[in-house]
C-alpha positions as CSV (number, residue, x, y, z in Angstrom):
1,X,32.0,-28.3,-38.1
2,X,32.5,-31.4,-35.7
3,X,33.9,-29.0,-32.6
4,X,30.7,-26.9,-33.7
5,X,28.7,-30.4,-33.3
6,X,30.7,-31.4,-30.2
7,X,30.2,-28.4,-28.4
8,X,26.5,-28.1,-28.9
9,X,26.6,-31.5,-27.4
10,X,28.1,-30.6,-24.4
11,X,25.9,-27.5,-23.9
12,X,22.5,-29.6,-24.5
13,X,24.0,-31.8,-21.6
14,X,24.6,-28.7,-19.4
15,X,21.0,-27.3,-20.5
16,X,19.7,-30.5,-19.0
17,X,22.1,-30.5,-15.9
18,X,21.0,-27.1,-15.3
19,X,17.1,-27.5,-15.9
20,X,17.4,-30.6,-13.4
21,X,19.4,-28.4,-10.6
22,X,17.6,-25.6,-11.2
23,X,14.2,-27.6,-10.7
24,X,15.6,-29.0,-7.2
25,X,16.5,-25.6,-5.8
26,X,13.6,-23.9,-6.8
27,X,11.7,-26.9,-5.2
28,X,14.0,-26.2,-2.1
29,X,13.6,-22.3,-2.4
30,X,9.7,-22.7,-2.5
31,X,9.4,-25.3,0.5
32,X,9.0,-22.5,3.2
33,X,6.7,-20.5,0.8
34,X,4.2,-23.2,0.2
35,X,4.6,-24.1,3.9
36,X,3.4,-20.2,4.7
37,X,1.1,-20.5,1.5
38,X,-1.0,-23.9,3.4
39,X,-0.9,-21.9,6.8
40,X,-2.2,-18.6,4.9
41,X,-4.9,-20.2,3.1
42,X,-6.0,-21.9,6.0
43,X,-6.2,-18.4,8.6
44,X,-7.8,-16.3,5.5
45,X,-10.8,-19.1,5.9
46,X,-11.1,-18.3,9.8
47,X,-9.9,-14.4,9.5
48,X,-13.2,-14.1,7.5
49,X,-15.4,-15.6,9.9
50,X,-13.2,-14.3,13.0
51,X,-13.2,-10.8,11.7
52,X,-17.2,-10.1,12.4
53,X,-16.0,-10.9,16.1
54,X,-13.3,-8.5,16.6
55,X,-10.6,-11.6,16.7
56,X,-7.3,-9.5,16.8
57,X,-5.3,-12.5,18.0
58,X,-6.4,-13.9,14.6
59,X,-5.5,-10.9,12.9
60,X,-2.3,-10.6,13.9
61,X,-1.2,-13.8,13.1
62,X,-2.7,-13.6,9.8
63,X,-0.2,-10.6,9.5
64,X,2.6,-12.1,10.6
65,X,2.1,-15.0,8.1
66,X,1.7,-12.4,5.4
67,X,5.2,-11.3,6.8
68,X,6.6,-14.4,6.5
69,X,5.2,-15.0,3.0
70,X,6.6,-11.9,1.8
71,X,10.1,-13.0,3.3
72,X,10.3,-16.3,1.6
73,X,9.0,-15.1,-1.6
74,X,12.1,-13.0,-1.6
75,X,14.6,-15.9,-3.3
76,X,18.1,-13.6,-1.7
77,X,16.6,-13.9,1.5
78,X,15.4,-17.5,1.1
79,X,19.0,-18.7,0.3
80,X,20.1,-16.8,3.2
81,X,17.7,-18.6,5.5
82,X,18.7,-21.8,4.0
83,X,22.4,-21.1,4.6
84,X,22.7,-23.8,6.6
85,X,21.6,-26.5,4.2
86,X,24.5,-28.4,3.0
87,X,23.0,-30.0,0.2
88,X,21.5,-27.0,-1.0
89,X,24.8,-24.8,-0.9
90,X,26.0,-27.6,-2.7
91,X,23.6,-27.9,-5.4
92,X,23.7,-23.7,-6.1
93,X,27.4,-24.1,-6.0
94,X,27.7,-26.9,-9.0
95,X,24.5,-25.0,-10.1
96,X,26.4,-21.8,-10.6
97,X,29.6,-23.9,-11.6
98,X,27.5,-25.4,-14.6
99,X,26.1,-21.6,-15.8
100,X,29.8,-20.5,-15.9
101,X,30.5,-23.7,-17.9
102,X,27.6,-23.1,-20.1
103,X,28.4,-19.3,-21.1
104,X,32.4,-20.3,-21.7
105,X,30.9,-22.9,-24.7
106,X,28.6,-20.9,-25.4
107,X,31.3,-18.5,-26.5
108,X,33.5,-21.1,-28.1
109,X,30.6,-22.0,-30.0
110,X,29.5,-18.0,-31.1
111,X,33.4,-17.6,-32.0
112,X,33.2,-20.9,-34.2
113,X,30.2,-20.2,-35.9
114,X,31.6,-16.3,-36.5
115,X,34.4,-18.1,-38.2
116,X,32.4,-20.4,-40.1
117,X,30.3,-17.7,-41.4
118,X,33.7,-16.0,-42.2
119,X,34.7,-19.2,-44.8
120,X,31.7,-19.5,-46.4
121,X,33.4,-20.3,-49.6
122,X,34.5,-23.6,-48.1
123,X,32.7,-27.0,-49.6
124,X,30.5,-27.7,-47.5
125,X,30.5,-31.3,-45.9
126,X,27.2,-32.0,-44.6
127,X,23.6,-32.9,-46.0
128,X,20.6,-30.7,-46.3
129,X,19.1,-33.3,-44.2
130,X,21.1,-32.7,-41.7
131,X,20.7,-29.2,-41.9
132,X,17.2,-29.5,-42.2
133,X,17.3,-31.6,-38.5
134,X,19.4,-28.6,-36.8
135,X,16.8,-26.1,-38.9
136,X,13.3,-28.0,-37.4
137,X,15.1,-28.1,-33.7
138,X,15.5,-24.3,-33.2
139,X,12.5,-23.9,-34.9
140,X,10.6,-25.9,-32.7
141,X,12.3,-24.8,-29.9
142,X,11.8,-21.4,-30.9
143,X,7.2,-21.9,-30.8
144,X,8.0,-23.5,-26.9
145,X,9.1,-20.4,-25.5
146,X,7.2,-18.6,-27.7
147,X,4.2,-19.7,-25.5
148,X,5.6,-18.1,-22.8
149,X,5.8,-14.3,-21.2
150,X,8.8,-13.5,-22.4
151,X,7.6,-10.1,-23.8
152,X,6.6,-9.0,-20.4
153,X,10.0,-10.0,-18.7
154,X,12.7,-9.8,-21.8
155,X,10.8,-7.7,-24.8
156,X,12.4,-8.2,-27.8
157,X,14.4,-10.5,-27.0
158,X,12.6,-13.8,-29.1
159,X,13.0,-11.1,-32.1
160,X,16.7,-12.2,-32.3
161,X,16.2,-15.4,-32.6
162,X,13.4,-15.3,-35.0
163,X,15.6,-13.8,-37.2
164,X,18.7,-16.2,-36.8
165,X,16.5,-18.8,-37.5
166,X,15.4,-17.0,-40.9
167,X,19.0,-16.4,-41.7
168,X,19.7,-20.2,-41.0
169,X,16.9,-20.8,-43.6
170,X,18.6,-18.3,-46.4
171,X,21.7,-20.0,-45.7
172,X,20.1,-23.4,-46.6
173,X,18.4,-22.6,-49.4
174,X,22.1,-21.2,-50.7
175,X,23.6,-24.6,-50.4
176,X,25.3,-23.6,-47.2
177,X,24.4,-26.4,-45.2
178,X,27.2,-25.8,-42.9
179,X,26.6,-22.5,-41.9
180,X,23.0,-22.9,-41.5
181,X,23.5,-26.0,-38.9
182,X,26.1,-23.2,-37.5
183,X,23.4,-20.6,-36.5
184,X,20.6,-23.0,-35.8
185,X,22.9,-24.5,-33.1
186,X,23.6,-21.3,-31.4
187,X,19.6,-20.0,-31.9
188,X,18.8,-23.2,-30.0
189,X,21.1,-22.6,-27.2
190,X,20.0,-18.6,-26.8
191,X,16.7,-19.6,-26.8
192,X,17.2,-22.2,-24.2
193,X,18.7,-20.0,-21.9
194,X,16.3,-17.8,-22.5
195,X,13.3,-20.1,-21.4
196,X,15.1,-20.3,-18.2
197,X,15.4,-17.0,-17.4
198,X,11.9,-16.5,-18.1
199,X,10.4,-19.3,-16.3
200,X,12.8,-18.0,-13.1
201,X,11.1,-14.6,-13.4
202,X,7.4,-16.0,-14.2
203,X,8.2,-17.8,-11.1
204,X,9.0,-15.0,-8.9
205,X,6.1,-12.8,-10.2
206,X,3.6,-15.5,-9.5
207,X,4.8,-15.8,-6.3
208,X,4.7,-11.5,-5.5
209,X,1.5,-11.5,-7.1
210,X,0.3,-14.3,-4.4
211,X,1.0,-12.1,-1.8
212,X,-0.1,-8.7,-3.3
213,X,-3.4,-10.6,-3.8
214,X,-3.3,-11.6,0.1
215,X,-2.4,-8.5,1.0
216,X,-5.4,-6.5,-0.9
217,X,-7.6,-8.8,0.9
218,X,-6.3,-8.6,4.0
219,X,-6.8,-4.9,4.0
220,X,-10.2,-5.3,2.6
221,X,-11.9,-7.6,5.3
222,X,-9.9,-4.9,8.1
223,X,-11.6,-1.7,6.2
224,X,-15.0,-3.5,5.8
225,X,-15.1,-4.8,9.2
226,X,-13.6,-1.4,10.4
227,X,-17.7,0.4,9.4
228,X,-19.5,-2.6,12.2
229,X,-16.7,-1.8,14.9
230,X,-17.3,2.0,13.7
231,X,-21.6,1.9,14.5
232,X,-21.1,-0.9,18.0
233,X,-18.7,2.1,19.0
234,X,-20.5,5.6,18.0
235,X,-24.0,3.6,19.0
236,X,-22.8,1.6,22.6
237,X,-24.8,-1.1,20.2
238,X,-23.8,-5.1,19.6
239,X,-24.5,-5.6,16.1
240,X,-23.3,-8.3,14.4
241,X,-24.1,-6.9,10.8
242,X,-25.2,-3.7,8.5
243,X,-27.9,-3.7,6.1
244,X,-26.9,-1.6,2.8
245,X,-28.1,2.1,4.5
246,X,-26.2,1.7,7.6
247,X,-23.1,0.4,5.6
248,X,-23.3,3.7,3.3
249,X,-23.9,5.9,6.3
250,X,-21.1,4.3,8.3
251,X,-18.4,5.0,5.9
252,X,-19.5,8.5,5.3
253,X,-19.2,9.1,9.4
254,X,-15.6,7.2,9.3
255,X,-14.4,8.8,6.6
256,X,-15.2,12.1,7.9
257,X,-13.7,11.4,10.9
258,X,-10.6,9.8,9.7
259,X,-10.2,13.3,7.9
260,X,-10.6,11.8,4.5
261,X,-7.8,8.7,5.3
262,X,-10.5,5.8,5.2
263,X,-11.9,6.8,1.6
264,X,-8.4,6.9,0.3
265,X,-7.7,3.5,1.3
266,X,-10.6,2.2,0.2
267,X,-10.3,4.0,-3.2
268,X,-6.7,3.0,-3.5
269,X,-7.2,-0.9,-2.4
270,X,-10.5,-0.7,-4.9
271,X,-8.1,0.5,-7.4
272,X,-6.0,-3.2,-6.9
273,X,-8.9,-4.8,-6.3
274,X,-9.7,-4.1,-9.9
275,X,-6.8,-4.7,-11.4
276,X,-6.7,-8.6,-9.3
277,X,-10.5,-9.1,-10.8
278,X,-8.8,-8.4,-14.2
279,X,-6.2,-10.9,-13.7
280,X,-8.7,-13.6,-12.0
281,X,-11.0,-13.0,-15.0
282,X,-8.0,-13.1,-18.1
283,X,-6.4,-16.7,-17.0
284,X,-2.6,-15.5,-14.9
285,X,-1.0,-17.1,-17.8
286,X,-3.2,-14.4,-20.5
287,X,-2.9,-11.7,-17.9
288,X,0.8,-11.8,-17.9
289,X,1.0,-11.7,-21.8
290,X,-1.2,-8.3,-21.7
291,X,1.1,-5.5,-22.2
292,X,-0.9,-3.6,-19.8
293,X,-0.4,-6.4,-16.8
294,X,1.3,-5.4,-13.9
295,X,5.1,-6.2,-14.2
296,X,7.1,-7.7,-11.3
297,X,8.9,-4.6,-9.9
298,X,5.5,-2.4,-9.8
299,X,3.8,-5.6,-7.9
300,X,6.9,-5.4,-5.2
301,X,6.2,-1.5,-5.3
302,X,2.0,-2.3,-4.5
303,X,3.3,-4.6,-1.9
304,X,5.6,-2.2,-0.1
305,X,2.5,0.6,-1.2
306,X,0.0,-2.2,0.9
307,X,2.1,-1.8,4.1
308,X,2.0,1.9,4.3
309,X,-2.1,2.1,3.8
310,X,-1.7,-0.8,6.1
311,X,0.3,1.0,8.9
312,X,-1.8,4.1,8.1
313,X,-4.7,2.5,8.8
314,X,-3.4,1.1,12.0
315,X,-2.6,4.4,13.1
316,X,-5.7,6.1,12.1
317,X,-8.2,3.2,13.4
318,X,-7.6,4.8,17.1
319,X,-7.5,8.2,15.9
320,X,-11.0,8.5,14.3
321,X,-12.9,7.6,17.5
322,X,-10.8,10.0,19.6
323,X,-11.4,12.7,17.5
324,X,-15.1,11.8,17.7
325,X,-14.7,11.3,21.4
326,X,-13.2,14.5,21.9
327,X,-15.9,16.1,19.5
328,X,-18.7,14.9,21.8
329,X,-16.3,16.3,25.1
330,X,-16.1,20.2,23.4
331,X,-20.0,19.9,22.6
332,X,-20.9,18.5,26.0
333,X,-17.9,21.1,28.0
334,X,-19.7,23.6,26.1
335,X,-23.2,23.1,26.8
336,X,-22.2,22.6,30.8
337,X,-20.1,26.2,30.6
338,X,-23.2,27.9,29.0
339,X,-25.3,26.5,31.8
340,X,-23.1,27.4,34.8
341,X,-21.7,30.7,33.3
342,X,-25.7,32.0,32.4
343,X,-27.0,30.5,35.7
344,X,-24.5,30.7,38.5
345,X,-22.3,33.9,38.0
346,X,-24.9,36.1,35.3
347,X,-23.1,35.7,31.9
348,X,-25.0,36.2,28.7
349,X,-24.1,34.2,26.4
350,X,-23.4,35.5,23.0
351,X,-25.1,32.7,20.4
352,X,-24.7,34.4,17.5
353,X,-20.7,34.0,18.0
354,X,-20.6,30.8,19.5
355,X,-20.0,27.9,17.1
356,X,-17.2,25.2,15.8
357,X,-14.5,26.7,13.1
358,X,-15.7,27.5,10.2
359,X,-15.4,25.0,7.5
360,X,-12.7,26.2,5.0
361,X,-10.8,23.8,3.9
362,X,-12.7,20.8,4.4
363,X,-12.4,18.1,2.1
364,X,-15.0,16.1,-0.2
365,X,-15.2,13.9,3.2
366,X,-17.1,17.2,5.2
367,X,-20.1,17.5,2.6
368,X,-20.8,13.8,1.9
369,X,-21.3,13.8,6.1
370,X,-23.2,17.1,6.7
371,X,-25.2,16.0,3.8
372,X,-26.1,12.4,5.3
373,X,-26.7,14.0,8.8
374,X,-28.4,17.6,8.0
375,X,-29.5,17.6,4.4
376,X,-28.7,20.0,1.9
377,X,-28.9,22.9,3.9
378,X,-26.1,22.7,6.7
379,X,-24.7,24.9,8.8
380,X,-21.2,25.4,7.2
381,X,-19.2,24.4,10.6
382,X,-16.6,21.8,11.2
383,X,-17.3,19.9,14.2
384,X,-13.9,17.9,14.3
385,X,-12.6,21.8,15.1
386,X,-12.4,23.8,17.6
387,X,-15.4,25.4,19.6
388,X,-15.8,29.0,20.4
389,X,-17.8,30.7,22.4
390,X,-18.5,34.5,23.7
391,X,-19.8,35.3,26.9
392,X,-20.7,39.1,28.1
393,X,-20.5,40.9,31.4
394,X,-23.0,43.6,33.3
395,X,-19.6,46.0,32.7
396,X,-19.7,44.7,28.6
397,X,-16.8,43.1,28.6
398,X,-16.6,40.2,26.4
399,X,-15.2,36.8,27.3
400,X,-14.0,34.1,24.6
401,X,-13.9,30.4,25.4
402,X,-11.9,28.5,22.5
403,X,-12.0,24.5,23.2
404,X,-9.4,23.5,21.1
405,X,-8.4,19.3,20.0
406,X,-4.7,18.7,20.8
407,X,-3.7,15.6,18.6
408,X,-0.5,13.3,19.2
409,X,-0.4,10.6,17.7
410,X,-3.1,8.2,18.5
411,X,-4.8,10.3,21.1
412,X,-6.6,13.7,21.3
413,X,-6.9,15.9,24.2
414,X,-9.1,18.7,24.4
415,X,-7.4,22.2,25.8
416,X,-9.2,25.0,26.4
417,X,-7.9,28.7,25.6
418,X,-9.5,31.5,27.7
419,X,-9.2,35.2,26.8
420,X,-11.5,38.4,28.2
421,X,-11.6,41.0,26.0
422,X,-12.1,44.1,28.5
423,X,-14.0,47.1,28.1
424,X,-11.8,49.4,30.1
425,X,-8.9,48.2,32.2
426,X,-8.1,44.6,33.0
427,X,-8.9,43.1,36.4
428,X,-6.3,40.4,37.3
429,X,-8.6,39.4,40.2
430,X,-11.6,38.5,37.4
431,X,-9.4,36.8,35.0
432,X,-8.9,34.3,37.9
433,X,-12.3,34.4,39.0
434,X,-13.7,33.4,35.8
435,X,-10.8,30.7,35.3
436,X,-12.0,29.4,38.1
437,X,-15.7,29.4,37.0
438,X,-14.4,27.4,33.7
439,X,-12.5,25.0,35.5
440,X,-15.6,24.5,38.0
441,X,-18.4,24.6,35.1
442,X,-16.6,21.3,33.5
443,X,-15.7,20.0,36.8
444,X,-11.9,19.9,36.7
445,X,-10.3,20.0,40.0
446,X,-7.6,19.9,38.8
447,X,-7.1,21.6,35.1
448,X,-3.2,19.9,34.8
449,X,-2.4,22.4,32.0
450,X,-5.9,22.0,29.7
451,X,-7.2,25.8,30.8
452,X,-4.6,28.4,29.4
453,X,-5.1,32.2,29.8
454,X,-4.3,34.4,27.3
455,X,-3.8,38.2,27.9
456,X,-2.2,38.5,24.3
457,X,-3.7,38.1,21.0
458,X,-0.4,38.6,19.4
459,X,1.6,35.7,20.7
460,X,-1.5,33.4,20.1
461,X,-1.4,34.6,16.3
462,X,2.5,34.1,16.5
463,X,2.4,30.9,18.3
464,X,4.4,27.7,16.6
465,X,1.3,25.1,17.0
466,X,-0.9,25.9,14.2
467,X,-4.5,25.5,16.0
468,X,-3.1,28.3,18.8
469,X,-2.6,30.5,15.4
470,X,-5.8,29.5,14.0
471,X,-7.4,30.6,17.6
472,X,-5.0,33.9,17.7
473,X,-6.8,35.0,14.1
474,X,-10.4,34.3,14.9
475,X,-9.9,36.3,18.3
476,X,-8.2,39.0,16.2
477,X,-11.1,39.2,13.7
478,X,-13.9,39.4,16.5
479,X,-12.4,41.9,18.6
480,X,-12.1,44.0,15.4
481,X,-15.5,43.5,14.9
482,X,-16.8,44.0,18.0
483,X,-14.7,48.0,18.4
């Protein structure tokens, strides 16, 4: 019993060595965080105001902070950037030095009491008041991390102890004083340790959860003030805020345009949004007790989530207003071609099959826009397509004009697909002729690859780009029609 007594000594003194080190280096660990947290909290203030002017300087250091953040709230990578801290290598070195210390005794001490527990027929040498002492320790011990998240970051681990501690009490109340100091002695130490590791991973989550929060509102204020940049660019206007109307119409029209993209990060970052409000509401310290709280490896997951939507809506900010852009070119290319080709060389322009793509496969996106702009009853075309349109000659051959958005990337170029359906023999000489026409109705002098001829359906149909195929099938349908 006295080496059981010694060595619970000498791990209590480790315990206390440790919870001392421990607290330095996580002080040392967190002195670049809360250096980024001061500097965050301080550009989120400005990035609000800055925001309704279009500051992307501010922006983008706001981002880079976030960057930062998220790098020093990653504890491997902190004590690689604080490498060359002597003091702090040497505190994790004596830190680590005193956990290896600690788990040795702790086994001495688990083998002694296994031993103990073996004898049990021995007379015991100690007082119940004694026992009673080691008995109230572990209990009391046991209600401090009690208090604690421990379910959410070790589940079912307190169980153990709670039952040691009840077997320490059956012990006592046999007379075996001994054995009962025995257990409550190593219930004590487990529970200790296990306080540690809990407040190290409370610690971490809190410090994820920071920057998932900053994150989610970082994207916010971006998608919000993405609807005012949105109506100053589609209107040549200079507002400087939306009422509630022109904020519900603007996201229809950017969502629409984005293809859908802009309502799924919004949805998405509503989604979090939700679940912080939750969180902000319960207390962190209830939240984190709720089995249904976000645990620590789903918040890195969210944050690593938040910089994809991020990129994505980096990419797609450019994107949406070139496909609009580009829409207004085909509509505008096509009314200039219907003018020149009517006026100057005697087309008639076929109406009836002259129109953007047909809207198939449009998303939820399509209606909620055709619905703002036209009403209920819209015509069921998709004007983020392609435009056709038919032309006929005095001999009734039929010409088809497909203006067709190329997108890479971040840009959107419109191409235009030609193709003269001939009633009799083709006329190389024509084909050019009315080439030219196109080219000179749009006012290209130079077409640098944008007007294409096509004298085959079948390769168009065939062809490895998908709008050329879409293009290929629609021809292929109308001249079937038209014979």
């Amino acid at each position: 019993m006295d080496e059981i007594i010694r060595l619970e000594n000498q791990i209590r003194q480790l315990q206390r060595d440790m919870q001392r080190q421990k607290s330095e280096a996580a002080r040392m660990r967190r002195n670049l965080a809360d250096e980024n947290l001061r500097k965050l909290q301080a550009y989120q203030k400005e990035m609000k105001h800055n925001l309704d002017q279009h500051d992307k300087d501010v922006q983008k250091q706001y981002e880079q902070l976030l960057q930062e953040y998220q790098r020093s709230a990653n504890e491997e990578i902190q004590e690689q950037q604080l490498k060359m801290d002597i003091e702090y290598q040497k505190l994790v070195v004596s830190m680590r030095k005193k956990e290896q210390e600690w788990l040795e005794k702790s086994r001495q001490l688990e083998a002694l009491i296994t031993e103990l527990k073996k004898n049990t027929c021995d007379k015991d040498r100690v007082s119940a008041q004694e026992a009673d002492k080691y008995m109230t320790e572990a209990a009391l011990t046991y209600k401090d991390i009690e208090k604690k998240p421990h379910e959410k970051f070790f589940p079912k681990r307190l169980l153990n102890f709670y039952n040691a501690i009840r077997e320490a009490r059956t012990l006592f109340k046999s007379g075996l004083n001994e054995a009962a100091i025995a257990v409550s002695i190593s219930a004590k130490s487990g529970l200790n340790r296990l306080g540690f590791e809990v407040d190290e991973q409370y610690g971490e989550w809190k410090r994820q959860y920071y920057l998932f929060k900053n994150k989610v509102g970082l994207l916010h204020l971006k998608l919000s003030d993405e609807l005012l940049i949105w109506k100053n660019f589609s209107e040549g206007s200079h507002s400087e805020a939306l009422g509630d109307t022109e904020q519900k119409d603007c996201l229809a029209e950017v969502n629409f345009w984005s293809k859908g993209e802009y309502g799924k990060l919004s949805n998405r970052l509503a989604e979090f949004g939700h679940e912080i409000s939750r969180a902000e509401a319960m207390g962190i310290d209830e939240y984190i007790k709720d089995e249904t709280s976000v645990d620590l490896e789903n918040l890195k997951g969210y944050i690593e989530e938040l910089d994809k939507m991020s990129h994505t809506f980096d990419s797609v900010q450019a994107l949406y207003k070139e496909r609009y852009s580009a829409s207004c070119q085909r509509a505008d290319w096509g009314e200039m071609m219907i003018d020149f080709l009517e006026d100057e060389i005697n087309l008639t322009w076929v109406e009836d099959e002259s129109h953007f793509k047909a809207a198939e496969d449009a998303g939820s996106e399509y209606a909620s826009y055709m619905q703002m702009k036209y009403g209920d009853d819209y015509e069921k075309t998709d004007i983020r397509e392609w435009l056709e349109l038919a032309f006929d000659n005095s001999t009734s051959s039929r010409i088809y004009v497909y203006i067709i958005p190329y997108e890479n990337e971040q840009e959107v170029e419109n191409r235009i697909v030609l193709y003269i359906d001939y009633n009799g023999a083709e006329n190389d000489d024509y084909s050019r002729q009315i080439y030219s026409h196109i080219k000179e109705s749009i006012q290209l002098e130079d077409d640098g690859g944008i007007i294409n001829f096509a004298d085959d359906v079948n390769q168009l149909t065939t062809n490895l780009n998908a709008d050329l195929r879409e293009t290929g099938k629609s021809l292929e349908k109308k001249i079937k029609k038209s014979r």
